[in-house]
C-alpha positions as CSV (number, residue, x, y, z in Angstrom):
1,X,96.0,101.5,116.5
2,X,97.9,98.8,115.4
3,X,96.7,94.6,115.9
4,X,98.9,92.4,116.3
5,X,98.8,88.8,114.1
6,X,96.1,86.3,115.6
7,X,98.0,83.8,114.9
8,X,101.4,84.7,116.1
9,X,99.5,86.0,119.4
10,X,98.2,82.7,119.7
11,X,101.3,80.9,119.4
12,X,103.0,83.7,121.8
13,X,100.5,82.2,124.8
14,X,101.0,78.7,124.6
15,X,102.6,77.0,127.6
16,X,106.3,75.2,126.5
17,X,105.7,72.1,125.0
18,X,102.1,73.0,124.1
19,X,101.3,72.0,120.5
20,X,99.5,74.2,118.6
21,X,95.6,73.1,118.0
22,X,95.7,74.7,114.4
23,X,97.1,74.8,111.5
24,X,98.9,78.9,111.3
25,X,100.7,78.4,108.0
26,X,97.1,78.9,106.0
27,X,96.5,82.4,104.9
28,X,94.6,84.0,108.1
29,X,92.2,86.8,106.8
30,X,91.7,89.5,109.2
31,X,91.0,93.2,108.7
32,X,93.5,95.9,109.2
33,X,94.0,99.4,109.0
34,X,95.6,102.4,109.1
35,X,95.6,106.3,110.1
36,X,97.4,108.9,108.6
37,X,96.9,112.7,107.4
38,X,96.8,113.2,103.8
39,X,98.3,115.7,101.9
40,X,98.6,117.9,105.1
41,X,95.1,118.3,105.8
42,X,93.2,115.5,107.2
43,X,93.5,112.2,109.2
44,X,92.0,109.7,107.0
45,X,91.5,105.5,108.1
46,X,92.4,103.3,105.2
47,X,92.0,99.8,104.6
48,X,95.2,97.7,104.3
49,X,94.4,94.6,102.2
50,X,98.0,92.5,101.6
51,X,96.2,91.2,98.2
52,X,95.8,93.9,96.4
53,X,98.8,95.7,94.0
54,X,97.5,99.3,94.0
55,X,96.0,102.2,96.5
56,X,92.6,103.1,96.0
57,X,90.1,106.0,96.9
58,X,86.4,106.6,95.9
59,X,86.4,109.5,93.5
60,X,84.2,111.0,96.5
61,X,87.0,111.0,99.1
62,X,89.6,112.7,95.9
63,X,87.3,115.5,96.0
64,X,86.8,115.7,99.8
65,X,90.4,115.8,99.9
66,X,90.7,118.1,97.0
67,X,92.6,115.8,95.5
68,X,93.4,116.1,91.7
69,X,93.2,112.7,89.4
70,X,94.9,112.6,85.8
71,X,92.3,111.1,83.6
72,X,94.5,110.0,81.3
73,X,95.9,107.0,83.2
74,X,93.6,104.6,83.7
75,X,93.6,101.5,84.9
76,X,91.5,97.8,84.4
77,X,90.5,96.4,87.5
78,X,89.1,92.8,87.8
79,X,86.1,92.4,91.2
80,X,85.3,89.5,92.9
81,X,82.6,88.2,90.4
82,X,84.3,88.9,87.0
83,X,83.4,92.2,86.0
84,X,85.9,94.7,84.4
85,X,85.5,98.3,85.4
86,X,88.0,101.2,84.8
87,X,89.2,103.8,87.1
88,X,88.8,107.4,86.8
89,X,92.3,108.3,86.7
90,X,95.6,108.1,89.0
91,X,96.5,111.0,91.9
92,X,99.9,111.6,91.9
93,X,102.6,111.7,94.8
94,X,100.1,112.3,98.0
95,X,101.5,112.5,101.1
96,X,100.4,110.0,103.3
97,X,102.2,111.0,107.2
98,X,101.9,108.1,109.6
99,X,103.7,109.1,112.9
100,X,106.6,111.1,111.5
101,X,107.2,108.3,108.8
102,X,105.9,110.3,105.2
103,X,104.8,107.8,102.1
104,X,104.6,109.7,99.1
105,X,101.3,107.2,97.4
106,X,100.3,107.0,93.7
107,X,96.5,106.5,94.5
108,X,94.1,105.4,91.6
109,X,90.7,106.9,92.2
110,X,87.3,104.9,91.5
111,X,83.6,105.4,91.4
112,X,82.5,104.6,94.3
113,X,79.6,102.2,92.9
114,X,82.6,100.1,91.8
115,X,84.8,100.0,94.5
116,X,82.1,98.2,96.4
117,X,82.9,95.0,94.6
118,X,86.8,94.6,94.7
């Protein structure tokens, strides 16, 4: 399921000539997300959040998923109040099928404790 922008919904109703009654141009922060089987064997949701650089899965879900992380690349990652905390490792090339669109994702895996706070 796919939701269309509030704002450009909004805008899409007005009447002509109808001014808008807000501001759209500030940074509207709604939820999103996504379906899509993963590494051929099962339809997973994900979270889509536009401000974040990488793809991340609780070390819970890698295992679900039998999903192998390399340990050796690791990554820093900053939360919300400050704290450093280091990921478990990085799972390489996954295939991530949407429709018959296929990603191939570089997923960095967490503990899940931590993941709570990004």
């Amino acid at each position: 399921m796919v939701v269309p922008d509030p704002y450009e919904t909004y805008l899409r109703g007005l009447k002509p000539g109808k001014t808008p009654r807000f501001d759209g141009r500030k940074r509207v922060a709604c939820l999103r997300s996504i379906n899509g089987l993963v590494d051929n064997k099962e339809d997973v949701e994900g979270i889509i959040d536009p401000g974040s650089q990488i793809i991340s899965m609780s070390e819970e879900v890698c295992h679900a998923l039998g999903l192998i992380y390399d340990p050796t690349i690791r990554l820093n990652m900053q939360s919300a109040n400050g704290e450093v905390d280091q990921s478990l490792g990085l799972v390489r090339n996954v295939p991530f099928q949407v429709s018959d669109i296929v990603l191939y994702l570089q997923i960095t895996s967490f503990d899940r404790l931590h993941m709570t706070s990004y």
